[in-house]
VOBA-1610 file (N, C-alpha, C; in pm, whole numbers, padded with zeros to 5 digits, always signed):
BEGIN
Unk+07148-10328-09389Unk+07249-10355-09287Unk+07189-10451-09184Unk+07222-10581-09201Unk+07177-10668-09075Unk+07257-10639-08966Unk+07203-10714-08835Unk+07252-10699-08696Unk+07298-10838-08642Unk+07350-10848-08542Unk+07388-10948-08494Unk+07342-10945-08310Unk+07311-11040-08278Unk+07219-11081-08149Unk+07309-11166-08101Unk+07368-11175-07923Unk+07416-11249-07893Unk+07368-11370-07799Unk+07342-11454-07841Unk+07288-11529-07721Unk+07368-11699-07662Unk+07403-11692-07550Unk+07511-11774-07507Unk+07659-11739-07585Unk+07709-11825-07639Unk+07831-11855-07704Unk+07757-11842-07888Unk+07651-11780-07911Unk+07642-11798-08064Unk+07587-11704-08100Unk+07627-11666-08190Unk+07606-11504-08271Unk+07513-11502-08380Unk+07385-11493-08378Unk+07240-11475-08437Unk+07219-11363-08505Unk+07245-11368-08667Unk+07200-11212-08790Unk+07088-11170-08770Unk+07065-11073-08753Unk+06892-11029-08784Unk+06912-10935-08931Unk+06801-10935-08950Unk+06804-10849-09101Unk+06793-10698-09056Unk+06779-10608-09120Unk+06764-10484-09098Unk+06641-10450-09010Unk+06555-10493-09006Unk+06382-10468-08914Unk+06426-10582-08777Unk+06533-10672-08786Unk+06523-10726-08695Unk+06499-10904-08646Unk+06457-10910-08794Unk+06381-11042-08806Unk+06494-11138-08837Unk+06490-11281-08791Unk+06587-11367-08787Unk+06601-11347-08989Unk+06721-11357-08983Unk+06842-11416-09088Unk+06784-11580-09144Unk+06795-11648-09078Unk+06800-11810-09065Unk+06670-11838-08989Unk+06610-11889-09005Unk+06500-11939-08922Unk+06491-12027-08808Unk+06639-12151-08863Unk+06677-12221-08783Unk+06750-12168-08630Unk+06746-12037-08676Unk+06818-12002-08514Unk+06737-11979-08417Unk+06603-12029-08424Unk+06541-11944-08343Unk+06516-12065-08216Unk+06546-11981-08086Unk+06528-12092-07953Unk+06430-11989-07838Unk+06409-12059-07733Unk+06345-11976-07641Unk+06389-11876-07568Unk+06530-11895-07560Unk+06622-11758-07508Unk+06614-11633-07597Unk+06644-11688-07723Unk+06668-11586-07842Unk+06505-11531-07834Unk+06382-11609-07838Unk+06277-11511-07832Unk+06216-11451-07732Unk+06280-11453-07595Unk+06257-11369-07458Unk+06360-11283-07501Unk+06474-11272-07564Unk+06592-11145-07607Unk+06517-11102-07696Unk+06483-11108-07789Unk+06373-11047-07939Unk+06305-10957-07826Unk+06232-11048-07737Unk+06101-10954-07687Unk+06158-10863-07581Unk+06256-10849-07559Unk+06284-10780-07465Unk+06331-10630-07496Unk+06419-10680-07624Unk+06465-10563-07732Unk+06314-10469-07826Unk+06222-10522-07785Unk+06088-10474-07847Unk+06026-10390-07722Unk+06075-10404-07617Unk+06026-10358-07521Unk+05907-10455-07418Unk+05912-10573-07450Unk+05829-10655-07416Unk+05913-10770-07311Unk+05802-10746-07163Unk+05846-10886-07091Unk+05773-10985-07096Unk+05846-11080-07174Unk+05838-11232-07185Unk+05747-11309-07098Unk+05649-11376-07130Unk+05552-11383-07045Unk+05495-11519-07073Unk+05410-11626-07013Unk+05400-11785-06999Unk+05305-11731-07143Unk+05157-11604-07130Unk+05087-11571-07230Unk+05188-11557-07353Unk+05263-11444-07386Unk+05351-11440-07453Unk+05418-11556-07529Unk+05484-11663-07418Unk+05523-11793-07503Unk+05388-11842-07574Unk+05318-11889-07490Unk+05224-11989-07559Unk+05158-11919-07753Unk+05129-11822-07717Unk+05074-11721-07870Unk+05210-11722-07962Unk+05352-11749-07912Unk+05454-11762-07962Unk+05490-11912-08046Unk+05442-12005-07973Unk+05446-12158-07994Unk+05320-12162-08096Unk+05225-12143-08052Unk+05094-12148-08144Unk+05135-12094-08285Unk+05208-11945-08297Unk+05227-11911-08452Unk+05324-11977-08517Unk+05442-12021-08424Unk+05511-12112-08462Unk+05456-12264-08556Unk+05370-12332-08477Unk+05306-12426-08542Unk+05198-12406-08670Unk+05188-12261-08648Unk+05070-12199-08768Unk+05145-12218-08860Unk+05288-12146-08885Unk+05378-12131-08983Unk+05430-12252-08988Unk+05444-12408-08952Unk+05493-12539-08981Unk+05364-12554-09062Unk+05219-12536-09036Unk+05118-12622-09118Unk+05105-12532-09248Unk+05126-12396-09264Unk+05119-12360-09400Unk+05204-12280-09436Unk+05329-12273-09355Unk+05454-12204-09451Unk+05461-12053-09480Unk+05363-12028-09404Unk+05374-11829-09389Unk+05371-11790-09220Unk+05354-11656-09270Unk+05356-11584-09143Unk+05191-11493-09111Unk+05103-11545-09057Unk+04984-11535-09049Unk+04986-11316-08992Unk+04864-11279-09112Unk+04830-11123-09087Unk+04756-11160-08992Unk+04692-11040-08928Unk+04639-10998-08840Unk+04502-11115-08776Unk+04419-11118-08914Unk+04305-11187-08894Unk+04297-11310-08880Unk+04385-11437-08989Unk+04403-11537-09005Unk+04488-11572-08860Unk+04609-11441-08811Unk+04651-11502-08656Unk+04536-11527-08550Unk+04469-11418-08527Unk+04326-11373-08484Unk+04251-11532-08412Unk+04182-11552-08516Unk+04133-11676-08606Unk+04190-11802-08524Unk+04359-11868-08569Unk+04439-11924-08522Unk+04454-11956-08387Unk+04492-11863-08281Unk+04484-11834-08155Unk+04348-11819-08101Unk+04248-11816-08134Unk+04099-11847-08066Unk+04102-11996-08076Unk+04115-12086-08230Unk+04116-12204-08206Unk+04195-12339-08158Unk+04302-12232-08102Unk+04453-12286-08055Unk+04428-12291-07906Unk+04373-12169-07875Unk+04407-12129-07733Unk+04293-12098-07629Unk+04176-12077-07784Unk+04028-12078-07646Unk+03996-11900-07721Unk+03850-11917-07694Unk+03763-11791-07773Unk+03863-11661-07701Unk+03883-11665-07563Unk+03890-11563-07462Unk+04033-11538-07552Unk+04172-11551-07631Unk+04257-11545-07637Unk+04249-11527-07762Unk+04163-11515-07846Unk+04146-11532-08013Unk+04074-11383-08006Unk+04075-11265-07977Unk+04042-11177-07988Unk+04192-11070-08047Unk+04162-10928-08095Unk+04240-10851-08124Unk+04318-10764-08035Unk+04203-10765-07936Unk+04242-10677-07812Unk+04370-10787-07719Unk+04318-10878-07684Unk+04417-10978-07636Unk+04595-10980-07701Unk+04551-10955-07814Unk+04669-10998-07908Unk+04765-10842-07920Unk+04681-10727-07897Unk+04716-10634-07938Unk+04777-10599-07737Unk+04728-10661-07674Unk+04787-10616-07549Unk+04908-10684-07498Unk+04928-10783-07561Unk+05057-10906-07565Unk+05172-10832-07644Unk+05116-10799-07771Unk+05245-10779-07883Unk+05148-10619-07921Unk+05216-10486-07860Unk+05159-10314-07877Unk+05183-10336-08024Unk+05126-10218-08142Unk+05154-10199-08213Unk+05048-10282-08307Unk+05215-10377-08374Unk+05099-10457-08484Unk+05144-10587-08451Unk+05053-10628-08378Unk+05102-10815-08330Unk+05096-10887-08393Unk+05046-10926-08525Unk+05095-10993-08652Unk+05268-11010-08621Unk+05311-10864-08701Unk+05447-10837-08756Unk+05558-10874-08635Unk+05497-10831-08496Unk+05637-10829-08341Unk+05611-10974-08296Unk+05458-11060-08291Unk+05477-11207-08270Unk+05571-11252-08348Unk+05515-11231-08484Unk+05640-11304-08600Unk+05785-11259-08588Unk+05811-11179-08541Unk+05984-11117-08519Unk+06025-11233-08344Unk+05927-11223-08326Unk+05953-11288-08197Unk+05950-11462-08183Unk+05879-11485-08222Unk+05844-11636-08349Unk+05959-11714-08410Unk+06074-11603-08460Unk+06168-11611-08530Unk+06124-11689-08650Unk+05984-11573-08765Unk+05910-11608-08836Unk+05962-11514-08976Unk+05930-11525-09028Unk+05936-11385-09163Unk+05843-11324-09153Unk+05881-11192-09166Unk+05744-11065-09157Unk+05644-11097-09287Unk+05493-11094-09169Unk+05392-11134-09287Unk+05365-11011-09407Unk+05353-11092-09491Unk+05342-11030-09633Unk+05272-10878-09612Unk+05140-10896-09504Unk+05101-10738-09553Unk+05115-10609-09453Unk+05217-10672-09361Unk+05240-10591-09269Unk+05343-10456-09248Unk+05332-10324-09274Unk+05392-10257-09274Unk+05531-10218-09183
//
């Protein structure tokens, strides 16, 4: 059962977990609404780790796990920001899987 997200005048599917329908829908409003519905306030940190996986997923077409994001965001953003703890205090839980929902990415392959 997908969902539907409203943002301005245009009506955005999510799939059943939440995750964009279309990929193409995804804008900066729609991912401060994602994060907000996650329980998360939207934050300049927040965007930027948001933009960064974004561009991860233009250079190789997935949705980066845990380590390879890890990895990514140290050499994106600086050692201090490429840690787990960082990442895990931005996006609770599993920040792989809620960046990428937030990303308006596809849930990475090994994320529960």
């Amino acid at each position: 059962m997908s969902r539907i997200i409203r943002i301005g005048e245009r009506d955005i599917p999510l799939d059943q977990e939440g995750f964009l329908v279309h990929l193409d829908d995804w804008s900066e409003p729609l991912a401060a609404e994602l994060a907000r519905l996650e329980g998360i306030d939207y934050s300049a940190e927040h965007r930027e780790v948001i933009l960064a996986l974004r561009s991860f997923y233009q250079e190789y077409q997935l949705s980066p796990a845990m380590r390879p994001l890890v990895k990514y965001i140290g050499q994106q953003l600086g050692k201090e920001k490429g840690s787990s703890l960082y990442l895990l205090k931005l996006f609770p839980g599993s920040p792989a899987k809620l960046a990428s929902k937030i990303a308006g990415l596809p849930k990475p392959d090994n994320c529960l």
